[in-house]
C-alpha positions, 0 to 999 in steps of 0.5 A, spaced: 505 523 504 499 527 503 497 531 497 499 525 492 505 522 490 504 522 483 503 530 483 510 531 487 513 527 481 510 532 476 512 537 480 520 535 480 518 533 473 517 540 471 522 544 475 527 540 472 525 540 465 524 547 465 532 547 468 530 550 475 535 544 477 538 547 483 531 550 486 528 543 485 534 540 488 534 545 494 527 543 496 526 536 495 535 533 496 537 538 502 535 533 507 539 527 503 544 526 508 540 525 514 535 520 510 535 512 511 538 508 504 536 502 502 541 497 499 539 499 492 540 506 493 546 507 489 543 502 483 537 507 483 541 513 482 546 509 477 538 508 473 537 515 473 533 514 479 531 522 482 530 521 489 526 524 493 524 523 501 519 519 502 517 517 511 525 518 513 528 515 508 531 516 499 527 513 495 526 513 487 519 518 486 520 515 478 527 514 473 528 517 466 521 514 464 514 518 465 510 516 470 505 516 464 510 512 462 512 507 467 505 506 469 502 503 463 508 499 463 507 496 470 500 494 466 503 492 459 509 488 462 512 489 468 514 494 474 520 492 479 519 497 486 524 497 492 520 498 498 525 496 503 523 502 506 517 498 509 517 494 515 516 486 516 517 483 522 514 477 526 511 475 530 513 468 533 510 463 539 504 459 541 499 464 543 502 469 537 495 468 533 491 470 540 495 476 541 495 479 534 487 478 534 487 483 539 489 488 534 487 487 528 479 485 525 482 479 521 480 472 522 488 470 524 486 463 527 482 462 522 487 462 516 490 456 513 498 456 514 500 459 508 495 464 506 495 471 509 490 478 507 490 485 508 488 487 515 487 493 520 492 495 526 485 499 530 485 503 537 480 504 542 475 507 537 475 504 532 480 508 528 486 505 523 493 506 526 495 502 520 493 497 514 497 492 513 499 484 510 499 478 514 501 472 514 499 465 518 507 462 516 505 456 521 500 456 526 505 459 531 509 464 526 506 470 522 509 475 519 507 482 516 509 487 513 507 495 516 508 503 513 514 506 513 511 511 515 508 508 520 513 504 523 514 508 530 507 509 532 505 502 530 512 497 533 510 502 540 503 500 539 504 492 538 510 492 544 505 495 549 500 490 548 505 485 548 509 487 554 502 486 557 500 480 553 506 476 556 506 479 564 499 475 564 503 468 561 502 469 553 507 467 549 509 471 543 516 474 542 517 478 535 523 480 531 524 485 526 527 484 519 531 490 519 536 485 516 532 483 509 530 488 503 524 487 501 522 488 493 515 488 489 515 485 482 508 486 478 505 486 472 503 480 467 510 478 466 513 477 474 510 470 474 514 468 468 520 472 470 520 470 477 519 463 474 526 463 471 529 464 478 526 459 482 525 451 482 518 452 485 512 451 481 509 459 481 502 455 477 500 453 485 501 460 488 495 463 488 494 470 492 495 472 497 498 465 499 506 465 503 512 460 501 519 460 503 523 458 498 530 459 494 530 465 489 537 466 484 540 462 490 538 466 497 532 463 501 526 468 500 519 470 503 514 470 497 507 472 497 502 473 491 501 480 492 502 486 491 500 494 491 498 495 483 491 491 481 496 487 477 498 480 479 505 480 482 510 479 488 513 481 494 520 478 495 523 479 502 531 477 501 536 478 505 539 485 504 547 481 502 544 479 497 538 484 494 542 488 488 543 481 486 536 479 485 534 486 483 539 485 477 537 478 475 529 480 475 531 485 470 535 481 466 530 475 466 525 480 463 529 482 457 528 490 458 520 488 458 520 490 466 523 497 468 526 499 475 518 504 477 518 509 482 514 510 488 510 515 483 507 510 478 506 506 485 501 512 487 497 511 481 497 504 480 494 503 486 489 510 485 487 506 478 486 499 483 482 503 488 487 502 493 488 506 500 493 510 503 494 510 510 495 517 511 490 519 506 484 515 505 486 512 511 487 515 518 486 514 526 479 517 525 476 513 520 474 506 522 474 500 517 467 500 515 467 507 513 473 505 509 470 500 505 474 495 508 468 491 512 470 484 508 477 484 511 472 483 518 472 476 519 465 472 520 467 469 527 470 476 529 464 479 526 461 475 532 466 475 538 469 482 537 475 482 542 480 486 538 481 494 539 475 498 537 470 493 535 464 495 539 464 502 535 466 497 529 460 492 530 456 498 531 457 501 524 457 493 522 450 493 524 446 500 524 452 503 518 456 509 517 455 515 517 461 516 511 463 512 506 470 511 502 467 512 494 471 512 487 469 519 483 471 521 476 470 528 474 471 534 469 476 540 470 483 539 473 485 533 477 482 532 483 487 533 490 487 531 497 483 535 501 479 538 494 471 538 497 465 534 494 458 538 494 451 535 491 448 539 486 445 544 490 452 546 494 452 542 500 459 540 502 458 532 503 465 530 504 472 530 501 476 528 496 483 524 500 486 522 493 486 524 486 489 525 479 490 523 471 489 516 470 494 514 465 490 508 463 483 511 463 486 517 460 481 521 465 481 524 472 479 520 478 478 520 485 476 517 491 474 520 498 469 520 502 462 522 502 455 523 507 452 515 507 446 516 502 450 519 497 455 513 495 451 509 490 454 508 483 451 513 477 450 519 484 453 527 481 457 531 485 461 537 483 468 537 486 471 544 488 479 545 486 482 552 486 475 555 488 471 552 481 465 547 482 467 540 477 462 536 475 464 529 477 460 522 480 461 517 484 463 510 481 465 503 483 472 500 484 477 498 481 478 504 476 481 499 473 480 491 473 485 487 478 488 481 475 490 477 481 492 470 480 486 466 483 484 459 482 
């Protein structure tokens, strides 16, 4: 969804405080009949979840707390996130391995069992189609979760290569979790909580790392990881048994984690200096030029052998033409599309994400910009409603990530 989350929350926010209820449930709840729900729908509405939709589907852009709000407390205490929206599936077979190393830039082989990383789905040009997580469950099964938005486009893509993987004698064979929801529990208190739901000892599961265990008496997918900068989770259960998970969660933090929507989530991962596909990432921007070169294997940056890598490895070696840089700026927040000049004028790129930082009480920014003009401490006027602001590019994370690592 372009133009940002966090703006279309502000936007139902301030429709519905200055009573233009009917206008904004005209614009944003007319499709609702035509939407995919997930199983926590009814307990979202029921928390005062205002829906909205979001890649085909209802889902909470916030509840009765601020995005402001929400945010910090995500930072302070805790956050829990439907995100069924998004896709997981697996991959499953002896050359399972093999055929995803064709379409994506991650070392798979050479991830222990259990571990797993951000990867990206490219095409012949070296262009994103996705980003995504993956996990090595056992040598011969990964399983990875995808962009709701994605889904169509990225489910046909790995079905062609693998109808032409296995017509050469591959074996791989994939299944979609269609029948599992999946949550994101995040923030200082996920590991505690959590804690209260499973035997399994949480000190010895570091980021990015992969169990299958019983949490609140169901087996769950676990993995240390998370879209907010903070330590967390992400939980796929079984969808019979979800609302019961979700109420057990809450319960366990005392009032201290709160249901968050998927606005808080859009600026929590601003704040963490993370992408959104659609946005910061998109079909004609490769990994390099994103910023994601450290998601590209050492023995893959020797082999290649995935979709684009020739383009790829080029960039590796002679470097892009444009980078993804984080800004901050004066005047108002910065939008999708909002254009980037140097001192003297000169369009030098575009802004794909911005707004208010909650915890930094200031404006940031990422986009991208002319290779040269991307160093840390570089002043940048950037144009919103026709008006030059003063910004300059900055490092990321805005905000320091707290993974949980060794």
């Amino acid at each position: 969804m372009r133009g940002g989350l966090w703006q279309l929350g502000q936007s139902i926010t301030r429709r519905l405080a200055n009573g233009d209820k009917k206008a904004a449930a005209r614009r944003y709840f007319s499709a609702e009949a035509e939407l995919k729900k997930t199983v926590l729908y009814d307990f979202h509405v029921a928390h005062g979840g205002k829906m909205v939709p979001f890649a085909g589907w209802s889902m909470p852009i916030q509840y009765k707390d601020s995005i402001m709000d929400s945010t910090l407390n995500c930072r302070e205490n805790g956050s829990l996130f439907d995100v069924s929206h998004m896709c997981g599936l697996s991959l499953k077979g002896k050359d399972s391995v093999a055929f995803l190393e064709k379409l994506v830039i991650a070392d798979v082989a050479g991830l222990a069992p259990g571990t797993g990383s951000l990867t990206v789905f490219t095409n012949e040009k070296g262009g994103a189609i996705d980003d995504s997580v993956i996990t090595k469950v056992t040598d011969d099964h990964i399983y990875l979760v995808v962009n709701a938005g994605c889904r169509d486009k990225d489910l046909a893509h790995i079905e062609e290569h693998m109808k032409a993987f296995k017509a050469k004698g591959g074996d791989v064979s994939w299944h979609i979790h269609d029948e599992r929801s999946l949550l994101a529990l995040q923030g200082p208190l996920a590991a505690p909580v959590l804690q209260h739901l499973t035997k399994e000892d949480l000190g010895k599961l570091y980021f990015g790392e992969f169990r299958v265990l019983d949490i609140n008496g169901s087996q769950c997918f676990l993995t240390r990881t998370g879209y907010t900068g903070e330590d967390g989770f992400e939980i796929s259960v079984a969808s019979e048994n979800a609302l019961d998970l979700a109420k057990a969660l809450l319960e366990k933090s005392e009032g201290e984690i709160r249901l968050t929507g998927l606005g808080a989530r859009d600026s929590l991962r601003l704040e963490a200096g993370l992408c959104l596909y659609g946005n910061d990432m998109e079909q004609h921007i490769t990994p390099i030029e994103a910023g994601l070169t450290w998601a590209i294997g050492k023995r893959r940056r020797a082999e290649g052998g995935f979709l684009g890598a020739e383009v790829i490895l080029k960039q590796l070696a002679d470097g892009p033409k444009i980078r993804r840089v984080g800004f901050f700026s004066s005047g108002p927040p910065p939008r999708s599309h909002s254009e980037i000049q140097d001192e003297e004028g000169n369009i030098i790129g575009e802004v794909t994400s911005g707004g208010f930082s909650p915890c930094l009480k200031k404006n940031i920014a990422m986009g991208y910009v002319k290779s040269g003009l991307h160093k840390a401490g570089t002043k940048v006027k950037i144009v919103i409603r026709g008006k030059a602001n003063e910004g300059v590019v900055t490092k990321m994370p805005f905000v320091p990530t707290k993974y949980y690592k060794p």
